[in-house]
C-alpha positions, 0 to 999 in steps of 0.5 A: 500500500505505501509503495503504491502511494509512492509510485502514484506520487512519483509519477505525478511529479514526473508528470508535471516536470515533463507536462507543466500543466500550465501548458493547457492554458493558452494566453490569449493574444490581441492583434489588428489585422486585415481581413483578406477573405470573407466566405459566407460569414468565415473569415480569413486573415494573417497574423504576426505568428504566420498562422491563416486565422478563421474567423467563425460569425464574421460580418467584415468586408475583404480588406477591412481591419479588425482587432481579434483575439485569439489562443497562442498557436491556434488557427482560430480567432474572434473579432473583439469590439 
């Protein structure tokens, strides 16, 4: 029984050196950029991590600039007011 606790809490420990969990959580980033497509409310537009954003419920035109926000290394994003 206690050398199954010690194996459970030695793997923990090793699991949040090798995985931190604050991995998991992404920080949100903020950017202006330029709308480049708007195909039946999905938009398209680069960012400065040269990742192709989507934008799902989007009402801007091609060529319109816009603040979003979006997770750190993710493809989606938001447009913020």
């Amino acid at each position: 029984m206690i050398f199954g606790g010690i194996l459970v809490l030695a793997g923990l420990v090793i699991a949040t050196v090798v995985f931190p969990f604050w991995n998991l959580i992404r920080a949100d980033v903020y950017e202006e950029v330029v709308i480049l497509s708007n195909d039946n409310g999905v938009c398209a537009a680069d960012t400065s991590d040269e990742i192709p954003k989507q934008i799902e419920n989007c009402n801007a035109q091609a060529g319109e600039t816009v603040t979003i926000r979006y997770g750190e290394g993710l493809a989606w994003a938001e447009i913020v007011p």
